[in-house]
C-alpha positions in Angstrom: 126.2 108.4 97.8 127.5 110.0 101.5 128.7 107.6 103.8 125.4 107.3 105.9 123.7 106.9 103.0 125.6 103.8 102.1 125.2 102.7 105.8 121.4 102.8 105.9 121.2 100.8 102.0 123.7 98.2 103.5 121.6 98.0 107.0 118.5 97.7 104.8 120.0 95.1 102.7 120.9 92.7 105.8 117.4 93.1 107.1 115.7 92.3 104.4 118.1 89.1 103.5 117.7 87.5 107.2 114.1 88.2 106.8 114.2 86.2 103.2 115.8 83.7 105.2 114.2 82.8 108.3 111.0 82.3 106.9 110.9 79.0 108.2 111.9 80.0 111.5 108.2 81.6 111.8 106.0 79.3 110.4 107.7 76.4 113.0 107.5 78.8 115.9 103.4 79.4 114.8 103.0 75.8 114.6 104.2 75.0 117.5 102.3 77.4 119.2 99.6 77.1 117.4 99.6 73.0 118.6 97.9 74.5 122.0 95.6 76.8 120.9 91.6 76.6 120.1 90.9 75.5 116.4 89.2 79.6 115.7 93.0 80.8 116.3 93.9 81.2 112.7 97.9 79.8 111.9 98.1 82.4 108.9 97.4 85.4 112.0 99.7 83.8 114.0 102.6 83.9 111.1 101.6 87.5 109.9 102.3 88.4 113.6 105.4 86.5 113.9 106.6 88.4 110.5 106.3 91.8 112.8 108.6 90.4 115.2 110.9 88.7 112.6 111.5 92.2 110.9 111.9 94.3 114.3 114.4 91.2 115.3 116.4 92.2 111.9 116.3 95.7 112.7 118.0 95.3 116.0 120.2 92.8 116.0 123.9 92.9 116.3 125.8 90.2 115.1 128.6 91.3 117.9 125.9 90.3 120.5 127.2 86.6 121.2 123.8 85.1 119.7 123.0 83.6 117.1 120.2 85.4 114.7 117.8 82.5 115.0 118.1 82.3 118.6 118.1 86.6 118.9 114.9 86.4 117.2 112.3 83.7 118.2 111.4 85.1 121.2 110.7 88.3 119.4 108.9 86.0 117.1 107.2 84.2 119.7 106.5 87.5 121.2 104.9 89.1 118.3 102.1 86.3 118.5 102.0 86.2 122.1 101.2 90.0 121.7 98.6 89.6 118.9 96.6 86.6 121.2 96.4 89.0 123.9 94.9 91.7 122.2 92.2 89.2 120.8 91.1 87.9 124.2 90.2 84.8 122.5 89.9 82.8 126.4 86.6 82.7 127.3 85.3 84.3 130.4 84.6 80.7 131.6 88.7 79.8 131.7 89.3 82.1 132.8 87.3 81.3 135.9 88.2 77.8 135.7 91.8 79.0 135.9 91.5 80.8 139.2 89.6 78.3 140.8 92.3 75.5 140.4 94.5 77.8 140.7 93.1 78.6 143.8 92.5 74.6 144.8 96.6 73.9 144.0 98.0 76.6 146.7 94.9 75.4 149.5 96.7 71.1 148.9 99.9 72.6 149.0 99.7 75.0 151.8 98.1 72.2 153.3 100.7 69.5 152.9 103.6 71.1 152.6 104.6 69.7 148.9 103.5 69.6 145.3 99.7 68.8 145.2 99.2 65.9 143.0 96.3 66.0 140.1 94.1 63.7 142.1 94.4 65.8 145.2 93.4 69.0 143.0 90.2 67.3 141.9 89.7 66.0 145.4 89.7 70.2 146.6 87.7 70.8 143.4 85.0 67.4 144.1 84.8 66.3 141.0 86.5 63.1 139.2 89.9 63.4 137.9 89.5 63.1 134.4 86.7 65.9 134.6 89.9 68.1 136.1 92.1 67.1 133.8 89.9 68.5 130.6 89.7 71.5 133.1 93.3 72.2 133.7 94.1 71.3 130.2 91.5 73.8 128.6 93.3 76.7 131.9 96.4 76.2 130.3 96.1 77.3 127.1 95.4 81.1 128.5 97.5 81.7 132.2 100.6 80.8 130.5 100.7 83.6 127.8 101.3 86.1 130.1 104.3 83.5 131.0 105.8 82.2 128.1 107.2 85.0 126.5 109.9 85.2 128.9 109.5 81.7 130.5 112.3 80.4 128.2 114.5 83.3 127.6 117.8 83.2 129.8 118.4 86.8 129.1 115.7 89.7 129.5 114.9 90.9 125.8 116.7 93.6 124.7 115.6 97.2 124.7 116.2 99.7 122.2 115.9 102.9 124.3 116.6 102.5 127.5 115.7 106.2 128.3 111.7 105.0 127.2 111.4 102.4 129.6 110.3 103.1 132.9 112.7 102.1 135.3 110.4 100.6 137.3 109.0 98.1 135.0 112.6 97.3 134.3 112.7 96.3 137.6 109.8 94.3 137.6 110.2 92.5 134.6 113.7 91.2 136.4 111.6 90.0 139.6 109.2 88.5 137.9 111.7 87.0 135.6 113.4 85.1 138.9 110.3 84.4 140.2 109.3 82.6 137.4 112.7 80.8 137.0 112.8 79.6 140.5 109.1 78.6 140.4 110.0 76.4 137.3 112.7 75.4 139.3 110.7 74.0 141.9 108.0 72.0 139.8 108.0 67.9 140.3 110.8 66.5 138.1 108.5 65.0 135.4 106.8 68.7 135.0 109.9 70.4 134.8 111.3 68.2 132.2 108.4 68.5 129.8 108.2 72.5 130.0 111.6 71.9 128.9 111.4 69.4 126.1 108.6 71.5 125.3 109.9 75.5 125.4 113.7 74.7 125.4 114.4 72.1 123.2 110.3 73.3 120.9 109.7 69.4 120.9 105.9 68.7 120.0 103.9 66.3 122.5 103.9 63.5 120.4 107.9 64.0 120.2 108.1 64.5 124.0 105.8 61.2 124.8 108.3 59.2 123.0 111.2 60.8 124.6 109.5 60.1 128.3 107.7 56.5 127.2 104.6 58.2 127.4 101.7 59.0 125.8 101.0 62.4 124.2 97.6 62.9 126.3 99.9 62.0 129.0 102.2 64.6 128.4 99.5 67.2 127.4 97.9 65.9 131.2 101.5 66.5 132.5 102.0 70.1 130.8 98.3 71.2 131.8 99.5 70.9 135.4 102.7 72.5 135.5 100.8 75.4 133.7 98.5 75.5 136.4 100.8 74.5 139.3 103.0 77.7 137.8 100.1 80.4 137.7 99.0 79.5 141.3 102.4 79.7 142.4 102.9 83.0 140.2 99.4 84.7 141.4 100.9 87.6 143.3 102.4 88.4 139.9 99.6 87.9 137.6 
């Protein structure tokens, strides 16, 4: 056997054993994921997907990188599934209307007043009763944010193969966007900001992040629907 051929079976070797072993790793991220999504998204889809991303993750990491291999490869994971939800469109029409429109209703309160708009101001713009908004905003959320979360959590841009494929200006884009999105985050009302991060940073299920707040998990689902929302009016230009 030459030399490279012994590099590729030893290459091929490691991919397929961190495969074998972070199994787990996709199933949690798909249920997690999956905890937000309508009942018709299927969580065996969401796993097959998360396998693609799992095995590219193998492929291309380093273990000379400064990460972790769990931590290199859930938001290729996550990504994967991400990917496979946008291509099925699953969001009604509807939604996505609905999203737009209180979208639209969170920058006219806060352009208005100067500061966060508050749920019941929202439904105010939007003249209906708050828990009729809430259902709303909490049916939005489950679409705008997709185009989000990929890179809503990562602290580093994902890492690309080949450079030279990329277009430099979507490079460059991707960064914007990436600030953008970190200094809108930064900016939410303190009780928002801390459940997207129970809830992307630290992957702690509603019911988990209710008892961590003394709240309860419609609460925080309430509280998570409008930092999704308050984020994709915020976010529009970019969206």
């Amino acid at each position: 056997m030459t030399v490279a051929a012994a590099y590729q079976a030893n290459a091929a070797g490691d991919v397929h054993a961190l495969v074998a072993e972070h199994q787990e790793l996709v199933r949690r991220i798909a249920w997690h994921l999956s905890a937000r999504l309508p009942d018709s998204v299927e969580i065996d889809d969401l796993v097959q997907a998360g396998q693609i991303g799992l095995i590219e993750a193998a492929r291309q990491y380093r273990p000379d990188g400064g990460a972790s291999f769990a931590t290199f490869a859930s938001s290729r994971i996550r990504g994967a599934m991400l990917d496979e939800l946008r291509r099925g469109d699953w969001m009604p029409r509807s939604v996505h209307r609905n999203a737009r429109t209180i979208a639209g209703a969170v920058r006219a309160v806060e352009a208005r007043h100067g500061r966060a708009a508050t749920e019941a101001e929202v439904a105010a713009e939007l003249g209906m009763p708050l828990a009729d908004y809430q259902a709303m905003a909490g049916d939005a959320a489950r679409g705008p944010l997709l185009s989000l979360e990929g890179i809503a959590i990562d602290d580093e841009p994902p890492e690309i193969p080949d450079p030279d494929a990329i277009d430099a200006a979507e490079q460059v884009t991707g960064s914007a966007f990436r600030r953008a999105l970190a200094g809108a985050i930064d900016h939410l009302p303190e009780r928002e900001r801390q459940v997207m991060g129970l809830y992307y940073d630290e992957a702690l299920n509603l019911r988990e992040i209710g008892a961590v707040l003394g709240v309860t998990e419609s609460r925080v689902c309430q509280i998570h629907a409008q930092a999704v929302v308050r984020l994709r009016a915020r976010l529009q230009a970019w969206l």
